[in-house]
DODRENLUM-608238 format. One line per 8 residues: number of its first residue (from 1); for each residue z, y, x of C-alpha. Coordinates in nm, 3 decimals. Layout:
DODRENLUM-608238
NUM> Z Y X | ...
//
This chain:
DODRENLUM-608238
1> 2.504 -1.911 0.505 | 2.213 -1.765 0.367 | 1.852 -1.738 0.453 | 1.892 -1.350 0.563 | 2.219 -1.420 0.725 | 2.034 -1.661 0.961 | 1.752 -1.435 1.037 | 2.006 -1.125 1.087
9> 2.218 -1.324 1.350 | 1.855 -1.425 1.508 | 1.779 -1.037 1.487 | 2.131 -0.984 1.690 | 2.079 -1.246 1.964 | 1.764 -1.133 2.055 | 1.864 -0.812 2.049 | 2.165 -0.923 2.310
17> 1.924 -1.105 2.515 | 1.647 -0.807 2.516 | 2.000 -0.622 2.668 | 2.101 -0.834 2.914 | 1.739 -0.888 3.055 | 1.709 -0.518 3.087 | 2.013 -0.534 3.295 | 1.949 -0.784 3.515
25> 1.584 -0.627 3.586 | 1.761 -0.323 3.651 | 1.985 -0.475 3.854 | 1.710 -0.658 4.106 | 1.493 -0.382 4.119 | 1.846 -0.220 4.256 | 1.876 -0.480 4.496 | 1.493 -0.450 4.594
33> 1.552 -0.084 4.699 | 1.834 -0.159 4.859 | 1.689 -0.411 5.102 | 1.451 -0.150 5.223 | 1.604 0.179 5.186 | 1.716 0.135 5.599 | 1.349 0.130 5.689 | 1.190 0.392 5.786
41> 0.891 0.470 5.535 | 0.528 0.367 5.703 | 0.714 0.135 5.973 | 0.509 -0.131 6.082 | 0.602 -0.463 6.179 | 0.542 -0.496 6.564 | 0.426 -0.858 6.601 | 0.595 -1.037 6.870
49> 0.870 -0.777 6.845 | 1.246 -0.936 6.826 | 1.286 -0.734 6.475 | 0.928 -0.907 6.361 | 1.123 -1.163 6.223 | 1.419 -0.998 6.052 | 1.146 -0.736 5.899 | 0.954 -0.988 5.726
57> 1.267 -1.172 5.601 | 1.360 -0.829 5.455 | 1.047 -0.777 5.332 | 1.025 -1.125 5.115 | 1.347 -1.027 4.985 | 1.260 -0.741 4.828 | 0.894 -0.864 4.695 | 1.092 -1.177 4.538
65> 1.346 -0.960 4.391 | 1.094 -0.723 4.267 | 0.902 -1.047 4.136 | 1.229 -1.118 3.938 | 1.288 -0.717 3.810 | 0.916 -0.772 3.669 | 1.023 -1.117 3.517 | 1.306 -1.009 3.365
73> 1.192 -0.681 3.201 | 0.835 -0.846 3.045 | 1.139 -1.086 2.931 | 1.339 -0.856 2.728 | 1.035 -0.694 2.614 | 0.935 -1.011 2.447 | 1.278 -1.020 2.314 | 1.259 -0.654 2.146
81> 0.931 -0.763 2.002 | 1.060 -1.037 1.850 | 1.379 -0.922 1.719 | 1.130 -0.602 1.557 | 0.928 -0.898 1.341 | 1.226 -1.066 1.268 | 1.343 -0.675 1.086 | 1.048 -0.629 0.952
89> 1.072 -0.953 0.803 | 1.452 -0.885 0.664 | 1.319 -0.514 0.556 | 1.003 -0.597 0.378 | 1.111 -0.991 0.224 | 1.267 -1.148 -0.060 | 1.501 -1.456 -0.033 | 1.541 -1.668 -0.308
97> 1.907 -1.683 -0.195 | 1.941 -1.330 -0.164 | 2.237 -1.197 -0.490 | 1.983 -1.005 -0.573 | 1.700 -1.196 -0.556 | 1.599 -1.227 -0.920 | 1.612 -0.795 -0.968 | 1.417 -0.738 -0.670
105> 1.116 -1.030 -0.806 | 1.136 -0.834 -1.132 | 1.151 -0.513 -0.967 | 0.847 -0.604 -0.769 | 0.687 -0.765 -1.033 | 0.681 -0.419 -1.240 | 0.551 -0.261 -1.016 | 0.289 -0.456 -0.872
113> 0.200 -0.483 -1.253 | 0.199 -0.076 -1.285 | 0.004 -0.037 -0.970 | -0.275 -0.312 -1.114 | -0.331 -0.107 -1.417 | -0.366 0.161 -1.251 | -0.620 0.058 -0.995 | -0.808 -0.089 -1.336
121> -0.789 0.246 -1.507 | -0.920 0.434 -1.188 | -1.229 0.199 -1.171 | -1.265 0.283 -1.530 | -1.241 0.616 -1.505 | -1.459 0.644 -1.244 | -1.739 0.435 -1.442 | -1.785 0.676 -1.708
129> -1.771 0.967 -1.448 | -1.447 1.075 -1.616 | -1.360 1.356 -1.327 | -1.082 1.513 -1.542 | -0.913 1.194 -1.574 | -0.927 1.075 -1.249 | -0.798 1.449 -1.125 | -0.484 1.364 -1.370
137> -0.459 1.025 -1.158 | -0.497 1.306 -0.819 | -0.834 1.157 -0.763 | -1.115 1.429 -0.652 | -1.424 1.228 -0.852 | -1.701 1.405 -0.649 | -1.563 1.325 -0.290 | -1.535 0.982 -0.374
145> -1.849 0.934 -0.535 | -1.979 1.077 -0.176 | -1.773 0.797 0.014 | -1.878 0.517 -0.212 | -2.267 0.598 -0.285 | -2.303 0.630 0.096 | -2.592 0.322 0.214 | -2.294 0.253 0.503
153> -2.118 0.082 0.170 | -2.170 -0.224 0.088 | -2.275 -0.322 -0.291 | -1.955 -0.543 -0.412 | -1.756 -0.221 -0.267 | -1.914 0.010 -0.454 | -1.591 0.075 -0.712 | -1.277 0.257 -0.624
161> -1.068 -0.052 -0.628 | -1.333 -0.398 -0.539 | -1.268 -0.682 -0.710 | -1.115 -0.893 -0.445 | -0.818 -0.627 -0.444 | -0.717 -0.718 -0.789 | -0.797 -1.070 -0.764 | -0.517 -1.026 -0.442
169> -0.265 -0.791 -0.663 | -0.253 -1.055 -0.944 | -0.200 -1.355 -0.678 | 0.083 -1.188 -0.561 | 0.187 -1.130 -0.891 | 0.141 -1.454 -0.996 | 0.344 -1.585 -0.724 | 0.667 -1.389 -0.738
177> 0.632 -1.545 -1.147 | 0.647 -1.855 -1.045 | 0.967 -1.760 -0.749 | 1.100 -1.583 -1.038 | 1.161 -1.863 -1.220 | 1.262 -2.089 -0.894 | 1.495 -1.879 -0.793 | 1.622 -1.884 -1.187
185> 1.651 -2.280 -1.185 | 1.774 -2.268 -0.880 | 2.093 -2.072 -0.950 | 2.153 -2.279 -1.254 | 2.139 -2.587 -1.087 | 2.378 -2.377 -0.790 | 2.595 -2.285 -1.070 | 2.633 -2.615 -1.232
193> 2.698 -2.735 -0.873 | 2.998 -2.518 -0.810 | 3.123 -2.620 -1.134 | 3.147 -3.020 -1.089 | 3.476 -3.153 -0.968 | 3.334 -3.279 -0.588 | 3.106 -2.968 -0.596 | 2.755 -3.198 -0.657
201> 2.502 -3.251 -0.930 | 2.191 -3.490 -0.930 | 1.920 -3.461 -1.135 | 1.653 -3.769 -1.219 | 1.295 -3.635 -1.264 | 1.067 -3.888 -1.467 | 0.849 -3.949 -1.188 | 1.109 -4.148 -1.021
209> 1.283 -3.875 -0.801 | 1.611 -3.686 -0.811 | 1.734 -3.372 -0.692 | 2.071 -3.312 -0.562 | 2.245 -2.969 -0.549 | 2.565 -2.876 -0.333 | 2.765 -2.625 -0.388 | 2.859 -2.576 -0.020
217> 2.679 -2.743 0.259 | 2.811 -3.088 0.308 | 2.952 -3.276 0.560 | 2.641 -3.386 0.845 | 2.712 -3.731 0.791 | 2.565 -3.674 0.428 | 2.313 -3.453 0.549 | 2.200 -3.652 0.801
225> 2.218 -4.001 0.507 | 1.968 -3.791 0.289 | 1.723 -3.738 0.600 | 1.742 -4.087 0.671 | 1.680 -4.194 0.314 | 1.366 -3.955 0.252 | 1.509 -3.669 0.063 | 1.365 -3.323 0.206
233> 1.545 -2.995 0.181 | 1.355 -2.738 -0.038 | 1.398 -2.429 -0.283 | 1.821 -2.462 -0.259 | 1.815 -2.868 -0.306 | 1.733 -3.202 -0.147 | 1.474 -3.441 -0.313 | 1.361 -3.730 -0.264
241> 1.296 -4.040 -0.466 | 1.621 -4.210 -0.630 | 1.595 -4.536 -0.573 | 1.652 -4.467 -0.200 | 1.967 -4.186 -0.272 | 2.181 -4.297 -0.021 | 2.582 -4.407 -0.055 | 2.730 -4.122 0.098
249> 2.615 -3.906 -0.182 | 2.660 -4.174 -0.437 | 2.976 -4.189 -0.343 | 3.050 -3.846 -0.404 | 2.895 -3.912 -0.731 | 3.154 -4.134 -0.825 | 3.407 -3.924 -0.711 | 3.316 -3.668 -0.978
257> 3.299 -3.944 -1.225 | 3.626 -4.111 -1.177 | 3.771 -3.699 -1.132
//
């Protein structure tokens, strides 16, 4: 199951528990009416009265029932809220285990790319008081000349696009790079995986640890051996270092070996 998968069935419980809470609030604030709706509105409560007794019972009913309604609904509120970040996140992310994951990095690369050189050529642009240019761009020069030669701004933000904007754009360029080419090693080791006879590939790094790919998720016996041994899940493999790569994988190991 993939990353998104996860998060989508997440998105879909919450979503059933944000219903059901809903309900159930609906259902005590039901039951809180219905407690009172015999009494007569403005009644009081004659103390020493034989219905004293039975009035006030009714009454802590209701108010503990109501106390539940309120419960329930800031309950399924939270839920809604949470299921909405959980979308956002699906909407607005990237997986590295997503089938598409490698088009939409270079997708997003492009155009974070495009949109840099833009922002450079409007603070150019802008520089030499090109008004023309930046009109092309469907920039009006003179109204944001006004905006940025106001004393309200501050010196470092006196350009269309400050510095610390770019120096952003490019991190976040620079970081879907270096996913990019994750995700790429990634599905070659995933594909090498899928090709070995017991579905399993290690690789020995130089600095004395190994990474080990599965083609499907194995057995928790074997997952829980490589937990034991050291070896932490990351980036579509477990590493860890290889003198400690426990039996139960080496095993399968050998099984591809002797296949």
């Amino acid at each position: 199951m993939t990353r998104r998968e996860r998060l989508e069935r997440k998105v879909e419980r919450r979503q059933g528990w944000a219903e059901s809470a809903k309900t159930k609030s609906a259902q005590a604030f039901d039951h809180a009416h219905n407690l009172v709706k015999d009494i007569p509105l403005g009644q009081p409560i004659l103390v020493g009265h034989h219905s004293e007794g039975a009035h006030r019972r009714v009454i802590d009913r209701m108010a503990s029932a109501m106390d539940k309604g309120c419960e329930l609904k800031e309950k399924a509120s939270d839920h809604i809220g949470k299921a909405a970040n959980l979308q956002h996140l699906l909407d607005k992310a990237i997986f590295s285990d997503d089938s598409d994951a490698l088009e939409a990095l270079e997708q997003r690369i492009a155009a974070n790319e495009a949109k840099r050189e833009q922002m450079k050529l409007v603070n150019k642009l802008y520089k030499k008081g090109d008004a023309a240019g930046l009109k092309d761009l469907g920039f009006n020069y003179e109204a944001m000349k006004a905006r940025l030669d106001s004393p309200d701004t501050l010196s470092w933000m006196r350009q269309p696009y400050p510095a610390y904007e770019l120096q952003n754009l490019g991190q976040r360029i620079s970081t879907d790079r270096k996913r990019l080419d994750q995700v790429k090693l990634t599905q070659t080791r995933q594909k090498a995986a899928e090709e070995a006879p017991n579905g399993i590939t290690i690789t020995n790094h130089s600095n004395g640890y190994s990474s080990v790919m599965f083609a499907e998720k194995p057995d928790y016996a074997v997952i829980r051996s490589l937990k034991d041994a050291g070896f932490r899940w990351g980036s579509g493999h477990w590493v860890g270092q290889t003198a400690n790569l426990p039996a139960a994988v080496s095993e399968l190991i050998a099984g591809d070996q002797n296949a």
